[in-house]
N, C-alpha and C positions, 0 to 999 in steps of 0.2 A: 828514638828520641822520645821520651817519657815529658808531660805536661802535668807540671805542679800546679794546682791551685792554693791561693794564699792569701793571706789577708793584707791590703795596701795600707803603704803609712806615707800620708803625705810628703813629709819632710825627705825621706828615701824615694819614692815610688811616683810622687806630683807630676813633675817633667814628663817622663814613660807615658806615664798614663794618658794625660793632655796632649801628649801627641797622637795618642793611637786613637782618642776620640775626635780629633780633630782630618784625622786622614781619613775617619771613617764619617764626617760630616756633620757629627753631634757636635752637641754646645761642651761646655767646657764650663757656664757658670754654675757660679752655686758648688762647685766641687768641693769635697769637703766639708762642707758645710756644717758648723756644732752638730753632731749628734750623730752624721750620716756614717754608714760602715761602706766600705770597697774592697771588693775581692777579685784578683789578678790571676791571670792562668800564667806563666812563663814557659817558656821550653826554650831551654842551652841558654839559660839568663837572659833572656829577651820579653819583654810584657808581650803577647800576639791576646790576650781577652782581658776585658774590665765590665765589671755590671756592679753599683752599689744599689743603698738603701738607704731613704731618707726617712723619719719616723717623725708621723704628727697623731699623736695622742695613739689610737688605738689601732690606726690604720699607716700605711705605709706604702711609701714609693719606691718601685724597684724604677730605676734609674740607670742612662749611661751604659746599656750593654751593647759592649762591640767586640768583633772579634777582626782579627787583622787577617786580608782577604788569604793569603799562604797556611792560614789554620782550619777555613770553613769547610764545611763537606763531612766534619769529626765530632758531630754533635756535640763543638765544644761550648755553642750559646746554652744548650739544656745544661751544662753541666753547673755552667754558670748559675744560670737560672737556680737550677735547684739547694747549690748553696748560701745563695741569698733566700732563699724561701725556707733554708732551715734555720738559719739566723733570724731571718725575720718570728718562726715558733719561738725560739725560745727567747725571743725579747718579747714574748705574747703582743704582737702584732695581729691582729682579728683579721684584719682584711689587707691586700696587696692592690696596688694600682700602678696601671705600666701608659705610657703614651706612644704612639708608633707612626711612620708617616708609613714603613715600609716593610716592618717587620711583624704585623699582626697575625698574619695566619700561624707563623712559628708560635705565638702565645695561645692561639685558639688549639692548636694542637697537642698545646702543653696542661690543656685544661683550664684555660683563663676563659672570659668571656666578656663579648664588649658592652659595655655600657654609654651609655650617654655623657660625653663631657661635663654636660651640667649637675647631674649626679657624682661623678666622679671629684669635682672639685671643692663642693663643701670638707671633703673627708680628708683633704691634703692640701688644702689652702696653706697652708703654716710654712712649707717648704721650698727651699730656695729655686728648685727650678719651674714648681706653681705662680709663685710670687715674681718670677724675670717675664712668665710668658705673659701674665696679668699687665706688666708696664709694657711689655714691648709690642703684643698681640701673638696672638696663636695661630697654627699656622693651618690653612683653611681646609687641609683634609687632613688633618690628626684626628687619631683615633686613638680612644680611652677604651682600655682591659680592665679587668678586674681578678681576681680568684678569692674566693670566700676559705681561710687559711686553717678554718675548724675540721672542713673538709681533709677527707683520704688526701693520701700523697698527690701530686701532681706530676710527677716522673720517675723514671727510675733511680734507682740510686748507684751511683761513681764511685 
């Protein structure tokens, strides 16, 4: 069973997606959101991975990576990862920013490194799931990544 990655279209793909973020305990606001790109792993036409991009000015939010728990163990989050990080080059996006309650060491291993929330949110303020946790509050051990996107690769390539 071979796994496609591929670019999400709301209108097709919203539903799928929104569930497998939802079973995997992420928010679900803000999805879609003007501007944002998401990209979908499937295998035998089923969505099992979702990670987008939301873009404020110069910098950018990788967002919403889940993989459905019958996928993990196949380095299918890096793969994710990494096609959002080549998207995010070639929309010249300078820097990336990730939030995690439980998945941070996977980003420090990927070559991300944490930064301070409060640094982190001038540069991504603009964005809808900045802007939901700002009204609703954050949650008290999130923790802010970053990768400087000038920089070498960040993983291998798929």
């Amino acid at each position: 069973m071979s796994i496609v990655v591929k670019d999400a279209q709301e209108r097709s793909d919203g539903a799928h997606l929104r569930a497998l973020l939802q079973a995997c305990g992420l928010s679900t606001i803000g999805l879609f959101s003007p501007g944002s790109v998401y990209v979908m792993a499937l295998r035998d036409q089923s969505v099992i991975g979702v990670c987008g991009l939301e873009r404020d000015g110069p910098a950018g939010l990788l967002r919403s990576l889940a993989v459905d728990p019958s996928a993990r163990g196949a380095r299918l989050s890096w793969r994710l990862v990494d096609v959002i990080v080549r998207r995010a080059r070639m929309d010249a996006v300078e820097r990336l920013f990730t939030f995690s309650k439980d998945t941070g060491d996977l980003f420090t291993a990927m070559g991300w490194r944490d930064v301070p929330l409060s640094k982190a949110l001038p540069h991504i303020g603009n964005t809808a799931q900045v802007r939901h946790y700002d009204d609703v509050g954050w949650y008290p051990d999130e923790r802010a990544l970053s990768i400087d996107l000038a920089q070498p690769r960040m993983s291998p390539r798929f």
